[in-house]
C-alpha positions as CSV (number, residue, x, y, z in Angstrom):
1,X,0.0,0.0,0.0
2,X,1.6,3.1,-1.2
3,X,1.1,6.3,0.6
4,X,1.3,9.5,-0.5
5,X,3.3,12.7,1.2
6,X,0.3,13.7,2.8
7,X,-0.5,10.5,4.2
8,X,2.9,10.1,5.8
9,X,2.6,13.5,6.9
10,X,-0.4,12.7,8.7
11,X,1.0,9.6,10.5
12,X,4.0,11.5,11.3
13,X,2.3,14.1,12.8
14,X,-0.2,11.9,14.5
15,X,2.3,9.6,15.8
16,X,4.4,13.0,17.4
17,X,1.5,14.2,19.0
18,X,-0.1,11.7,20.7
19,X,3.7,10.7,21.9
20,X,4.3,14.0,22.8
21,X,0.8,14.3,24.3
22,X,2.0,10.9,26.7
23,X,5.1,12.2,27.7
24,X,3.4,15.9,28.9
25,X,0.6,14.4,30.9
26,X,2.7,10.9,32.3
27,X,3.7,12.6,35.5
28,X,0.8,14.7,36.0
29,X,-1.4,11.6,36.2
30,X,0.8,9.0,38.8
31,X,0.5,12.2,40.8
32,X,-3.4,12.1,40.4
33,X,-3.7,8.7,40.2
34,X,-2.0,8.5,43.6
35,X,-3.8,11.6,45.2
36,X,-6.7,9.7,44.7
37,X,-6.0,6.7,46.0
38,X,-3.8,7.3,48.6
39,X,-4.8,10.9,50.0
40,X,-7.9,11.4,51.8
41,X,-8.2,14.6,50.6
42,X,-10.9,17.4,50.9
43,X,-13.0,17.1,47.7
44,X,-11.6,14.0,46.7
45,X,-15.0,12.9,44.6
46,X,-15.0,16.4,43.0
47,X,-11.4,16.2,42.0
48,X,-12.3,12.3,40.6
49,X,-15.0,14.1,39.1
50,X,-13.0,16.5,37.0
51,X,-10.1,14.3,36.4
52,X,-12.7,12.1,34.1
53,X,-14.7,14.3,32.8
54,X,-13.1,14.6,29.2
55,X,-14.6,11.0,29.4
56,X,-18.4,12.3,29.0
57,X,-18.1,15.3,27.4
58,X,-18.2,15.6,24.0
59,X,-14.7,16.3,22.7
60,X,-15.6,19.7,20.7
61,X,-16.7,20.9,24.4
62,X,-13.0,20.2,26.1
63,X,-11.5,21.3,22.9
64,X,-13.6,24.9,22.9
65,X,-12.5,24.8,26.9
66,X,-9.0,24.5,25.9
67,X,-9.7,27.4,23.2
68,X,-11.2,30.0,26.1
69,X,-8.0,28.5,28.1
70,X,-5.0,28.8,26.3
71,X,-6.3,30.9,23.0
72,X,-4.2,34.3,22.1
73,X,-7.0,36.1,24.6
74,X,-6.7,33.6,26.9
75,X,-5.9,33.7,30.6
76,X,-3.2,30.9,30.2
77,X,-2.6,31.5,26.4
78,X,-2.4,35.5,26.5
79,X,0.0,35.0,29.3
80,X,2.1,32.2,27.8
81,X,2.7,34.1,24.6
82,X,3.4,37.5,26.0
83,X,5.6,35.7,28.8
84,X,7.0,33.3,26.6
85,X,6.3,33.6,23.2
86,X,4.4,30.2,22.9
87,X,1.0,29.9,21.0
88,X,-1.0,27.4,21.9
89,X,-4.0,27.5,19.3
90,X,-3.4,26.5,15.6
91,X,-0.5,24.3,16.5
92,X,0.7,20.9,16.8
93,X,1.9,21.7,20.4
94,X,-2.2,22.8,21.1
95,X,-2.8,19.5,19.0
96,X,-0.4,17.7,21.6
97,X,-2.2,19.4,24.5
98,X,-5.8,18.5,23.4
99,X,-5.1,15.3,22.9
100,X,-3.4,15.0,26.7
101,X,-7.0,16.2,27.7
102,X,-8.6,13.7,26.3
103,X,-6.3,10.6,26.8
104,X,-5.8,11.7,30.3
105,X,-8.3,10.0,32.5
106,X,-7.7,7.3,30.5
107,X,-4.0,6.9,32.3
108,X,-5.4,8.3,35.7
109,X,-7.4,5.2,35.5
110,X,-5.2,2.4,34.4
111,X,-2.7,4.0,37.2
112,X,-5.0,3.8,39.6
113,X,-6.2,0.7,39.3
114,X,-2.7,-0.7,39.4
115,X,-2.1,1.6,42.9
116,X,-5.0,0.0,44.3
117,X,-3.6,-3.7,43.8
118,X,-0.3,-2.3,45.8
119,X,-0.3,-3.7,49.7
120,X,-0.2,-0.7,51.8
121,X,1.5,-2.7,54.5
122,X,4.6,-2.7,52.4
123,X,4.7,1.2,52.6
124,X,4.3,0.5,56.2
125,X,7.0,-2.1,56.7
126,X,9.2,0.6,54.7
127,X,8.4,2.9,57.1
128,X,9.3,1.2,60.3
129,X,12.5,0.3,58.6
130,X,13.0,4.2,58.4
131,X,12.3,5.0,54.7
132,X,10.8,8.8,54.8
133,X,7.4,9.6,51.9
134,X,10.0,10.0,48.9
135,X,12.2,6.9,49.5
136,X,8.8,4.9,50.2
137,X,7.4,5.8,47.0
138,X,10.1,5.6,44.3
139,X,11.3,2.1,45.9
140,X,8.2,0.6,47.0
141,X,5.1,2.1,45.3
142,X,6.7,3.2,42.0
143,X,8.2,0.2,40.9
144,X,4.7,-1.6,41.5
145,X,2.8,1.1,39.8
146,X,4.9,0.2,36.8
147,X,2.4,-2.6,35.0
148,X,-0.4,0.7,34.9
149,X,2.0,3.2,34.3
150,X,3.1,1.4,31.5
151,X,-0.4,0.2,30.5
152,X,-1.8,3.7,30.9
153,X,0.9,5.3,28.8
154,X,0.7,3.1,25.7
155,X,-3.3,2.7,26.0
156,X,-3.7,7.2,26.2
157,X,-0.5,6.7,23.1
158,X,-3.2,4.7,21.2
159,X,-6.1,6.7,22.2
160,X,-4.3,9.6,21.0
161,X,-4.0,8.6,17.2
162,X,-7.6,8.9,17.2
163,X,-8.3,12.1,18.3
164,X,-11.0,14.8,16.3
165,X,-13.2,16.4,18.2
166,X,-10.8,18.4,20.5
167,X,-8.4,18.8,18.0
168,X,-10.0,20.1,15.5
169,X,-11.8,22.6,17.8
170,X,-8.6,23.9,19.2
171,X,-5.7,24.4,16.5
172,X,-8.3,23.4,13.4
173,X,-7.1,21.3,10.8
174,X,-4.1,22.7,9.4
175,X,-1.9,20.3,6.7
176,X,1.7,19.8,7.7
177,X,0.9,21.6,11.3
178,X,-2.3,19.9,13.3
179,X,-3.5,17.7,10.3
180,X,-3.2,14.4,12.4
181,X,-4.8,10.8,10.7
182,X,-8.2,11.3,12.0
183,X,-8.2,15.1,10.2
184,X,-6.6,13.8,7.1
185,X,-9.4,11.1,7.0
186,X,-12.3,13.5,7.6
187,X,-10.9,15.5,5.1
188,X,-10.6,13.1,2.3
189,X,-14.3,12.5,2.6
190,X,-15.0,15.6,1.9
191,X,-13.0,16.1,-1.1
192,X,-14.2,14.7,-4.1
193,X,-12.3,11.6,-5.7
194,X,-10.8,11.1,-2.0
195,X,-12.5,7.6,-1.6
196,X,-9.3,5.7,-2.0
197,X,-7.1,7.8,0.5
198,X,-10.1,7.4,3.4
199,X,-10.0,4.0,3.0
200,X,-5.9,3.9,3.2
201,X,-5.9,5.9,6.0
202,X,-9.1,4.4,8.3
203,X,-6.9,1.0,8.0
204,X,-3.9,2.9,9.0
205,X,-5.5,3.9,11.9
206,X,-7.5,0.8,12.6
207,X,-4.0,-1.3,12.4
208,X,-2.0,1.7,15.0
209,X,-5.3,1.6,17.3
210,X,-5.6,-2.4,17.7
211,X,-1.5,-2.4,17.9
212,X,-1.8,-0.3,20.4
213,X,-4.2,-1.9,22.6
214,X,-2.3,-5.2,22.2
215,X,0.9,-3.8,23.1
216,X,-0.8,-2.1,26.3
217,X,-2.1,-5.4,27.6
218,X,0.9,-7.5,26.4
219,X,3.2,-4.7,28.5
220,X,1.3,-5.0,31.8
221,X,1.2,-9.0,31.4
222,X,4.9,-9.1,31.2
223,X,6.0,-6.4,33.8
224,X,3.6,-8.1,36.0
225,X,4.8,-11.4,35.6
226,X,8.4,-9.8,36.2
227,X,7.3,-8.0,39.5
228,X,5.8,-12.0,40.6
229,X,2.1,-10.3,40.3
């Protein structure tokens, strides 16, 4: 199957993002994930609440959030451009960003769940043995965090390749820039004679999608076999 430049552009493009999109929001959610679950914090539900909430709204809601956010006239936006010169909307690092929105409850989740499975009386033998909060976590909770971490990252990675709604909303559809697979396909439908290139690129992403979800579960399987889980 032969592609043409636009279509490796847009797998290019939708590969760096949602990697790039991974990699931004990663830390962010083992800190949630672990909030949640092992903080009995002061509006705990309400912060569980907001963490997956990109999960029932529709994505052109969180992406026209994300535009009132982080658009030139933006609080965060106006602030990060005059500050720092970055702009947000109309490019692939606002593509990156949207996407993080979306995948990351996704990761909060499969973090969690793996925290949960984590015998607090190991923190607790840790510390007895003197090991203060840091030293507990990054050698006894960390390293069994890893199957979700792991599972997390790869399964928001896949989810990411399949982002539109937000996207689209937030940094529009923009060839060589924010054109990502999902774009490139809605836009071959609606060009005339484009049958052929939708079809190359909906089994592009239905092949990256399913690889993706394989490779999450095959991941946790083995890192939990290696941890004796």
């Amino acid at each position: 199957m032969m592609l043409t430049a636009a279509e490796v552009d847009a797998v290019r493009l939708s590969l760096s993002i949602a990697l790039r999109s991974v990699l931004f929001s990663l830390p962010l959610a083992v800190v949630v994930a672990w909030l949640l679950t092992r903080r009995a914090l002061r509006g705990r539900l309400l912060l569980d609440a907001i963490v997956h909430l990109p999960l029932v709204l529709p994505p052109v809601v969180v992406g026209y959030l994300l535009l009132l956010l982080f658009g030139m006239r933006g609080p965060i936006g106006g602030w990060l451009y005059q500050t720092f010169g970055i702009q947000m909307v109309f490019t692939s690092a606002g593509a990156a960003l949207a996407t993080a929105a979306m995948s990351f409850p996704l990761m909060v989740r499969a973090i969690r769940i793996s925290l949960e499975g984590v015998d607090a009386g190991l923190e607790d033998a840790a510390r007895t043995l003197g090991a203060g909060p840091w030293d507990r976590f990054f050698s006894v909770v960390l390293p069994l965090m890893l199957p979700g971490i792991l599972a997390g990252a790869v399964t928001a990675f896949a989810a990411g390749l399949g982002e539109f709604g937000a996207v689209i909303t937030f940094v529009s559809n923009i060839p060589g820039e924010t054109r990502t697979l999902p774009l490139a396909l809605y836009t071959a439908l609606q060009t005339p004679g484009g049958d052929a290139m939708a079809a190359r690129l909906a089994i592009i992403s239905f092949s990256l999608g399913l690889s993706g979800l394989i490779a999450a579960e095959f991941i946790a399987r083995r890192v939990r076999r290696m941890l004796g889980r």
